[in-house]
PLY file of the C-alpha trace (Angstrom):
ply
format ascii 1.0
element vertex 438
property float x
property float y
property float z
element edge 437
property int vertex1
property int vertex2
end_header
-28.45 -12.20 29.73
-25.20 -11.75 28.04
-22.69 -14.35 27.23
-18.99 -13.92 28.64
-16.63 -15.27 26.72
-12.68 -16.05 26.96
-11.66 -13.84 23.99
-8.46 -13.71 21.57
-5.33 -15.89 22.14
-2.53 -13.41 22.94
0.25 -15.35 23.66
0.33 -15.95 20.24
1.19 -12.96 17.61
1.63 -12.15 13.87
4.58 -9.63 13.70
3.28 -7.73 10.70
3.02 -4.60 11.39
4.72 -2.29 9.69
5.89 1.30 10.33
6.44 3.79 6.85
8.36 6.35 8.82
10.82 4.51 11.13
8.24 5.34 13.99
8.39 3.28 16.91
4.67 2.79 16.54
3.53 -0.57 14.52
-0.21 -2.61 14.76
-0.18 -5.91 15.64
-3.30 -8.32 15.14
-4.34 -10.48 17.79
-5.21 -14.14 16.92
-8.40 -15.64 17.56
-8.90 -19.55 18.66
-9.99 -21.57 16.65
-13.23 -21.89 17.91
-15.13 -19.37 20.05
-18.27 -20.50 22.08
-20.17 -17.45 21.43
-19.80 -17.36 17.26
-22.93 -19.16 15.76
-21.83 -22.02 13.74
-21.53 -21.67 9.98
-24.79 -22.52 8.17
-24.26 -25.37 6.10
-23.63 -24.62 2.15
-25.25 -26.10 -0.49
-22.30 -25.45 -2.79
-18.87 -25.48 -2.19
-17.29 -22.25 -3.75
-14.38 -23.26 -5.71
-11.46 -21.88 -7.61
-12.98 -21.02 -10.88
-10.86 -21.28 -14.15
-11.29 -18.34 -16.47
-11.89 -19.62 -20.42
-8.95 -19.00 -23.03
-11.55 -16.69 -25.18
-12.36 -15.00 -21.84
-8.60 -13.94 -21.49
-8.63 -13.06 -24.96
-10.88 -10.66 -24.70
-8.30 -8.30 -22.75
-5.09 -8.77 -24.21
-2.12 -6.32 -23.18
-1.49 -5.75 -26.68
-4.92 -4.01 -27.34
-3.64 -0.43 -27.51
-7.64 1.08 -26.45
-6.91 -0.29 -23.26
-4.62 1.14 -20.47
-1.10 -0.33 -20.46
0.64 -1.55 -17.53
3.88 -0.12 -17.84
5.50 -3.65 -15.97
4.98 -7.00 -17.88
5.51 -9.67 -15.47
1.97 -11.30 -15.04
1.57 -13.90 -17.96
-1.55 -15.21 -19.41
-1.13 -18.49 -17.00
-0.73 -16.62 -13.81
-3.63 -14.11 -14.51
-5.80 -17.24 -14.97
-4.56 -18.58 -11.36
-5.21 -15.18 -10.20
-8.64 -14.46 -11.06
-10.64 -17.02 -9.39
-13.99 -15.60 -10.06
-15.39 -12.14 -12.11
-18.11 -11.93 -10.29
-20.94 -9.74 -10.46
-19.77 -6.77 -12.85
-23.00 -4.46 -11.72
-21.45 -2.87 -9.71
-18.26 -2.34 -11.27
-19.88 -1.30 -14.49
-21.92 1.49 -12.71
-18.40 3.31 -11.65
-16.97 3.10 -15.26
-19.57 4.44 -16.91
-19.65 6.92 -14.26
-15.93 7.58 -14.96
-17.18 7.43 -18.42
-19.37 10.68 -17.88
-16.32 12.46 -16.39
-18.14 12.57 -13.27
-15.64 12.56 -10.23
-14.78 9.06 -8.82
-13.02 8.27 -5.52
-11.59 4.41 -5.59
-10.45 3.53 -2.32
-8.75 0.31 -0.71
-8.61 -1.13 2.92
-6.49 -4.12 4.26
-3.39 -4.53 6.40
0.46 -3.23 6.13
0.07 -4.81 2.41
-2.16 -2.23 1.48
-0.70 0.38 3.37
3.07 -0.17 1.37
4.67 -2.00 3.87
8.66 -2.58 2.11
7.91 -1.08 -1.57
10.30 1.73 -2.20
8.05 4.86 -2.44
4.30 5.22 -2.42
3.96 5.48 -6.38
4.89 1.28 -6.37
2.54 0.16 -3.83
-0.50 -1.61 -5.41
-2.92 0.65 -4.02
-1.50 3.91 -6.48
-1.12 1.40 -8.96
-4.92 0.46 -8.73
-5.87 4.26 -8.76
-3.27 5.02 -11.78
-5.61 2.37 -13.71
-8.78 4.84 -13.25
-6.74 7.76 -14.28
-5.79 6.51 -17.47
-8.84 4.78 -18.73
-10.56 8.31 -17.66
-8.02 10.84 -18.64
-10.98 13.46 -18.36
-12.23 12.79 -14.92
-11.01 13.44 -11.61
-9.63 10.08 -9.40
-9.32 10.23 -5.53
-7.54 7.69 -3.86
-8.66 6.44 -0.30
-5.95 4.40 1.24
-7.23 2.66 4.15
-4.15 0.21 4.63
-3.00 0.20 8.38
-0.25 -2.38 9.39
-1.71 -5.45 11.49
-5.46 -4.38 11.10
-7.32 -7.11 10.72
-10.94 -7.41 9.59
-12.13 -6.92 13.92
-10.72 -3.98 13.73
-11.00 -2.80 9.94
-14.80 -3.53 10.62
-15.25 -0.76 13.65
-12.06 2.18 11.54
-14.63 0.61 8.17
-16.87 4.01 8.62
-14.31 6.50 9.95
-11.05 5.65 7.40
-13.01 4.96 4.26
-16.88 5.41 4.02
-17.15 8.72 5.10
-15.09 9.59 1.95
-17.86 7.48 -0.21
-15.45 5.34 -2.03
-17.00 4.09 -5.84
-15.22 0.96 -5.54
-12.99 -0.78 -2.87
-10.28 -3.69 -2.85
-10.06 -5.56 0.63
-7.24 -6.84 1.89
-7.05 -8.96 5.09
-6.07 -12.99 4.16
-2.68 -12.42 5.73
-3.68 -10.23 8.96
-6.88 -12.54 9.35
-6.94 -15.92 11.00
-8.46 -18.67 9.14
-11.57 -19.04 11.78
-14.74 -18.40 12.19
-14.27 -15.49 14.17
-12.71 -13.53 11.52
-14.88 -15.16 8.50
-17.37 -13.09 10.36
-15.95 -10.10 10.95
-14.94 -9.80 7.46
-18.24 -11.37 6.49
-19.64 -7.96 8.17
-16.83 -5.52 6.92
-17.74 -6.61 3.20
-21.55 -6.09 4.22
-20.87 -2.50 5.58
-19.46 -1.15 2.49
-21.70 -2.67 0.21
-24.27 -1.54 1.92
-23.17 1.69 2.04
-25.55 4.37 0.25
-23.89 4.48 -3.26
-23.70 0.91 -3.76
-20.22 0.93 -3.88
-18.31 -1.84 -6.23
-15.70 -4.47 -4.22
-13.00 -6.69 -4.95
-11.28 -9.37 -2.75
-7.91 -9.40 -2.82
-6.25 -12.49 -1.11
-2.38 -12.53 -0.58
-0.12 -15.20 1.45
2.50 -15.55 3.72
5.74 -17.36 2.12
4.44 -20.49 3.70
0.68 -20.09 2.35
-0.71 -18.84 5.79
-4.00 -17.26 4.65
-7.39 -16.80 5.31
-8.07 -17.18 1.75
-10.44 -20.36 2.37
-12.56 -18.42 4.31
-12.98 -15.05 2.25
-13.74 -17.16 -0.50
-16.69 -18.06 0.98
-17.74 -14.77 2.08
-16.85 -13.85 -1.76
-18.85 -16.67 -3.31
-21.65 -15.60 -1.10
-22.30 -12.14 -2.59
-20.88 -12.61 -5.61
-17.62 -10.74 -5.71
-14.53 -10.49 -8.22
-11.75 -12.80 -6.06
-8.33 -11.80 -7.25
-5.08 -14.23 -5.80
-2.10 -13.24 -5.61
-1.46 -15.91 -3.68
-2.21 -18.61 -6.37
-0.60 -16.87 -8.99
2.94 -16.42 -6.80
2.59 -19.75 -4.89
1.63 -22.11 -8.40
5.15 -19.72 -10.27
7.02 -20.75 -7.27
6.50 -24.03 -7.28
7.17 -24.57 -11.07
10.36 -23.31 -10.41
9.67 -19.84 -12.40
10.87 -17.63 -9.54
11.84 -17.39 -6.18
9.78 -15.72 -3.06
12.71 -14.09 -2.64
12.34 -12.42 -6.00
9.20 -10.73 -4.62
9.08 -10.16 -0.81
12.00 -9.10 1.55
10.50 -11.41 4.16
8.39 -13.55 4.83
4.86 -11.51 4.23
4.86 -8.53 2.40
5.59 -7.73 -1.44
8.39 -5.51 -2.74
8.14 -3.00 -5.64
7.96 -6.15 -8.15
5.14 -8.15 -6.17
3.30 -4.58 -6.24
3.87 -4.63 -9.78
2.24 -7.97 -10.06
-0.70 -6.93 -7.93
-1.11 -4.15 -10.17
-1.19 -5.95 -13.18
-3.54 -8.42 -12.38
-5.76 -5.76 -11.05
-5.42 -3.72 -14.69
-6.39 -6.93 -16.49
-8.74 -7.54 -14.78
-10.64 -4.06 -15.26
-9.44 -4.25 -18.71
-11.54 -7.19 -19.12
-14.43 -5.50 -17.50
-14.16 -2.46 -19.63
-13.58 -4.42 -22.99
-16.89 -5.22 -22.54
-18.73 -2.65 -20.61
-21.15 -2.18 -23.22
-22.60 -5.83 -22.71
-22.57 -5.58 -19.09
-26.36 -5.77 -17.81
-25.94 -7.14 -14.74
-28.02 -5.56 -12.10
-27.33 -4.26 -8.26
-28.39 -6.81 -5.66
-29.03 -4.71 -2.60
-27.10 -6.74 0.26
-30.00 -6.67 2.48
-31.58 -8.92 -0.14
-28.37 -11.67 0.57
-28.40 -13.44 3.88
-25.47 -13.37 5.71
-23.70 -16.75 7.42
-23.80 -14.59 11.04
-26.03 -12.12 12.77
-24.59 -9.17 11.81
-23.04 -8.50 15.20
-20.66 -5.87 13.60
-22.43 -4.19 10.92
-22.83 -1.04 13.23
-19.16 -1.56 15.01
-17.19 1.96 15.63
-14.51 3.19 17.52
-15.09 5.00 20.71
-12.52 7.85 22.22
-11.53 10.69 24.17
-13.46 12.91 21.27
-16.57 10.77 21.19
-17.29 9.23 25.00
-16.77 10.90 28.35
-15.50 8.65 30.79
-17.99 8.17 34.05
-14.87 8.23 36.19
-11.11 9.34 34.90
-9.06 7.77 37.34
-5.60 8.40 36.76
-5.65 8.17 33.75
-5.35 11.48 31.04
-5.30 12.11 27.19
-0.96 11.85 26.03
-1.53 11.16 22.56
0.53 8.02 22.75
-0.16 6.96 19.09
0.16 8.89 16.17
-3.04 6.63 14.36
-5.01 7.01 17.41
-4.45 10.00 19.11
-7.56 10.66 21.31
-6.53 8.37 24.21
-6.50 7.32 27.64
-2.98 6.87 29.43
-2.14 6.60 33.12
1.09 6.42 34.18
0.67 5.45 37.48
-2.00 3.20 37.83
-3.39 4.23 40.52
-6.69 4.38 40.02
-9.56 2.78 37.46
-11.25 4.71 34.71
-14.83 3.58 34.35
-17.08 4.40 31.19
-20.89 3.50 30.55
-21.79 2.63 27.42
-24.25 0.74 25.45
-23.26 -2.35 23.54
-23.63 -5.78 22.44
-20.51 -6.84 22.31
-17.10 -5.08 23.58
-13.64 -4.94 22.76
-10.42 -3.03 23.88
-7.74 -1.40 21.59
-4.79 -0.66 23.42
-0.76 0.08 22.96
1.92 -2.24 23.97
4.98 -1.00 24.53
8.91 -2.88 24.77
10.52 -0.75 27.41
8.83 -2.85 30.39
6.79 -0.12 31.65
3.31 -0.90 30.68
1.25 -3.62 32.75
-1.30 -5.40 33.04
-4.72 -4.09 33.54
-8.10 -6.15 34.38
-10.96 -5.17 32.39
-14.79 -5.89 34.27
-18.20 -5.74 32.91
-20.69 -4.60 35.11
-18.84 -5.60 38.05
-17.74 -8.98 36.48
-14.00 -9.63 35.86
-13.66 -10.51 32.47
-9.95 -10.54 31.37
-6.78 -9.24 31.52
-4.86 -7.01 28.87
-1.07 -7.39 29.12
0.69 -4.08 27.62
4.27 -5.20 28.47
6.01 -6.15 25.09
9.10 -6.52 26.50
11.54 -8.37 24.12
9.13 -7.63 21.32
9.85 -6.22 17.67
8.16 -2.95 18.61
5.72 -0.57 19.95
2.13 -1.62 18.49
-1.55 -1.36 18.55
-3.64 -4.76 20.02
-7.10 -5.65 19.74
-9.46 -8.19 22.09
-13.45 -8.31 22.29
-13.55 -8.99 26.10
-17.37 -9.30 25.88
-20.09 -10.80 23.87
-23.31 -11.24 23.95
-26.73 -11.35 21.82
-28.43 -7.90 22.78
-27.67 -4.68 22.82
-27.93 -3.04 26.65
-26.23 -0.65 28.44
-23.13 -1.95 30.23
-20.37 -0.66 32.71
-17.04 -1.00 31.99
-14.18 -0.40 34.13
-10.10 -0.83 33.99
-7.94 -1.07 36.14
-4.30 -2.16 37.14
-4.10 -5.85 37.82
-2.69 -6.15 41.70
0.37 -8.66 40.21
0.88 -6.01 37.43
4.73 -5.78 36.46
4.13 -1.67 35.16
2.39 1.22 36.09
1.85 2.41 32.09
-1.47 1.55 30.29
-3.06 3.24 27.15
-6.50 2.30 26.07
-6.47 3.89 22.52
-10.45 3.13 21.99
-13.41 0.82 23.05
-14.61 -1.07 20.10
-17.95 -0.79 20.40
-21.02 -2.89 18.28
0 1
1 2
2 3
3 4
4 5
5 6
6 7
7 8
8 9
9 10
10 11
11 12
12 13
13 14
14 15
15 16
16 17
17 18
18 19
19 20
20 21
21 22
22 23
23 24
24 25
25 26
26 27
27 28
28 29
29 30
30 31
31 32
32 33
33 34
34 35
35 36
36 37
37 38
38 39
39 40
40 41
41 42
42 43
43 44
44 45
45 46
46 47
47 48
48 49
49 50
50 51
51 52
52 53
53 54
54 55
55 56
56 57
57 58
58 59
59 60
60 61
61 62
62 63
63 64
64 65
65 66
66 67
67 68
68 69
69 70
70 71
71 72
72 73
73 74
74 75
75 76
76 77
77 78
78 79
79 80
80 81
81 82
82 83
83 84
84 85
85 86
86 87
87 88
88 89
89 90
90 91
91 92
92 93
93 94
94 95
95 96
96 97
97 98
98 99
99 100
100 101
101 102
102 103
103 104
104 105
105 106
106 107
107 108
108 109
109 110
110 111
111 112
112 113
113 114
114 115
115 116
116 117
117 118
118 119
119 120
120 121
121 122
122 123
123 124
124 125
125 126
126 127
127 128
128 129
129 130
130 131
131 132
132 133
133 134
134 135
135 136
136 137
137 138
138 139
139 140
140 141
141 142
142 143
143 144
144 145
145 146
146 147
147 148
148 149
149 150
150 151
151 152
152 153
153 154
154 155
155 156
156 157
157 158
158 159
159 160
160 161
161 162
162 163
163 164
164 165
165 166
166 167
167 168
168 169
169 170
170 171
171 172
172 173
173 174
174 175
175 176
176 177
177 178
178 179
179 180
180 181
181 182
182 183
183 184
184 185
185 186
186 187
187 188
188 189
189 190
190 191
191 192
192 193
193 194
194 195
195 196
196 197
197 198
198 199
199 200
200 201
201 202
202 203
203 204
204 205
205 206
206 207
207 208
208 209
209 210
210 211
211 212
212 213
213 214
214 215
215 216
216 217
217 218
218 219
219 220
220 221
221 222
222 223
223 224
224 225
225 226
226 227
227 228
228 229
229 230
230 231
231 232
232 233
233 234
234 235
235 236
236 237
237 238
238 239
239 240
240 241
241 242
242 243
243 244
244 245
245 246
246 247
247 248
248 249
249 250
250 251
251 252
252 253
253 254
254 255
255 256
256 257
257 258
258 259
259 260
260 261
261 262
262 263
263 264
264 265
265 266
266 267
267 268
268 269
269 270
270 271
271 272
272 273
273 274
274 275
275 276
276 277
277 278
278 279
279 280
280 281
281 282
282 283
283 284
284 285
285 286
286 287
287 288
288 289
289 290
290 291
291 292
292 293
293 294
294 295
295 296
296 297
297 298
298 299
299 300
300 301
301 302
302 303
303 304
304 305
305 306
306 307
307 308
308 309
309 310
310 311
311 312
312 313
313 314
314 315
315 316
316 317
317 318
318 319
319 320
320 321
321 322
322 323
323 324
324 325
325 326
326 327
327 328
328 329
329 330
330 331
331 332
332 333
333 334
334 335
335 336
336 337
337 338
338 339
339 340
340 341
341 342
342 343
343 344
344 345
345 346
346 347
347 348
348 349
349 350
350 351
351 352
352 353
353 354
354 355
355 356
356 357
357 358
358 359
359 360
360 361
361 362
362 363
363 364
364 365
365 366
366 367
367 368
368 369
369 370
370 371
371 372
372 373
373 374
374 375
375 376
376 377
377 378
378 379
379 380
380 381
381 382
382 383
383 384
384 385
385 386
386 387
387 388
388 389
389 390
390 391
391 392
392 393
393 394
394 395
395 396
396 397
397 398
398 399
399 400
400 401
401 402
402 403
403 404
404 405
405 406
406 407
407 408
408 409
409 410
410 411
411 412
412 413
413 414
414 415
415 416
416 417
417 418
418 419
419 420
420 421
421 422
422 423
423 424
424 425
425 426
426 427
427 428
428 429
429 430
430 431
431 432
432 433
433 434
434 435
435 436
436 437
């Protein structure tokens, strides 16, 4: 039988969503409780992962100055900070496979998922964010081969829903090697450790064994879910790059200013790009000094046990393209978001739209709005009231995506799922933008 469960806080919300083109249309990420009675508790670790110091000869080994290397063309990152910034190398297996790839001149797509971070939230034009900066590495170590970039950066994703876009946004486009980003969009519980637990597992489990690198950033404050990616990191062996102990250690010793490096309170300017960027090109440039020594091999992730059951490692996104609802209600397709256009929208409320589907655990994506139009609409699984979505954003920063799992459970069975306006509602509007399926 499955498990109901009381899902995602939403009274309270990160505002960090962030819109490129002055559209009224921004993602917000809802934020789990701290504890959630359906998540299996965290096996017990024999080792604590920890920040791990790289050696002086280590950082030798990739100096700027070495002119067979690429060349950053900003100098901000010392020696000291790329040491707090590089917490482990990780497995280079991986990583060594794309380069000599590259090497070959055989085409290479490097691609990049995360929040309004990666997507270039507040740098100046797209050729500063970190992302381009990342790809710009590629293209000149490889002058001779041709670099696609994938940028899978959506403001206010986190990891529940970067795990169910994972397939659509990046691994169709078979990436060679990824950077995730979600420490500031991500909660520091278990919820999210396993959601991004089974994110990481999707794409390295993808077909071409692609490579992947953590990226953890912070809030001005610290607020990150660094702690918990670490472990997911230590667990399968990953490079873990932060930028959040390289900025927060500087700031502290007095050596510059958040200011210097974010607009607010969250997300970089063109300088904390830069500094991104540079960490990220010495730390390839350390990989690629030494490429010839590499001889690591792949450890397929099925061979790596995960903390959780893998309760996401099939998660997608289902629409107005991809399920047929068993009843439409009032509700019809108005293309109310411009990242998720296949939708369901009534404007009335009149009447419930009910779609059967099979699933182990459900969630609802849907848009909130700050004109006071949109309600609040009930959501039932097979017949069972199970929570309430409230669209009204009313006194909010701005139109934006939200995402609750209403239901959980431990097998996969078909299930009936209806919504409809709640009889207190305060609006008539509601737009389910997808039903996040796994």
């Amino acid at each position: 039988m499955g498990i109901l469960i009381i899902p995602m806080v939403l009274s309270v919300m990160i505002g960090i969503g962030c819109s490129k083109k002055n559209e009224d249309i921004s993602v917000i990420a809802p934020v789990a409780p701290t504890a959630l009675p359906s998540v299996p508790a965290v096996p017990s670790l024999t080792v604590t992962p920890t920040v791990e110091p790289i050696q002086a000869q280590t950082l030798a080994n990739s100096p700027q100055s070495d002119a067979n290397l690429p060349q950053s063309d900003t100098n901000y990152v010392t020696d000291e900070m790329y040491q707090k910034a590089l917490l482990s190398e990780g497995n280079l297996a991986r990583l060594a496979a794309v380069m000599r790839k590259a090497q070959k001149g055989e085409e290479i797509t490097v691609g990049v998922i995360g929040g309004s971070i990666t997507a270039g939230c507040l740098a100046t034009s797209p050729d500063q964010y970190y992302a381009t900066l990342f790809e710009k590495w590629w293209v000149k170590a490889f002058p001779k081969t041709k670099v696609n970039l994938i940028n899978a950066g959506l403001g206010g994703t986190t990891s529940y829903l970067g795990v169910h876009r994972v397939q659509r946004d990046l691994l169709d486009k078979k990436p060679d090697v990824v950077v995730v980003e979600f420490s500031v969009n991500d909660s520091d519980t278990l919820f999210y450790k396993e959601t991004y637990e089974d994110l990481v597992r999707r794409i390295l489990g993808a077909d071409n064994n692609p490579a992947v690198l953590l990226l953890f950033m912070t809030q001005e404050n610290g607020t990150s879910a660094q702690t918990s990616d670490l472990l997911v990191g230590f667990r399968y062996d990953l490079p873990r790059i932060s930028y959040r102990e390289m900025v927060l250690t500087q700031i502290q010793n007095a050596s510059f200013t958040w200011e210097d490096i974010s607009p607010d309170d969250i997300h970089p300017n063109d300088k904390g790009h830069a500094m991104i960027g540079e960490v990220l090109w010495r730390y390839l440039n350390q990989v690629y000094a030494k490429l010839n020594t590499i001889t690591d091999e792949i450890t397929p992730v099925s061979d790596i046990k995960p903390f959780f059951a893998e309760a996401y490692t099939d998660a997608a996104i289902l629409d107005s393209k991809s399920i047929q609802p068993d009843k439409l209600g009032s509700f019809t397709t108005a293309k109310i978001n411009s990242s998720y256009l296949n939708d369901w929208t009534t404007s009335s409320g009149g009447d419930s739209i009910v779609f059967d589907t099979e699933a182990q655990n459900i969630g609802i994506m849907f848009q909130r709005t700050i004109d006071g139009k949109s309600g609040q609409f009930e959501v039932y699984v097979d017949g069972t009231y199970v929570y309430t979505l409230d669209a009204d954003f009313s006194g909010g920063w701005g139109n934006c995506i939200e995402t609750t799992e209403v239901y959980r459970s431990d097998t996969k069975v078909k299930h009936t799922i209806e919504i409809k306006k709640s009889a207190t509602s305060t609006g008539d509007i509601f737009t389910i933008l997808g039903l996040l399926i796994s």
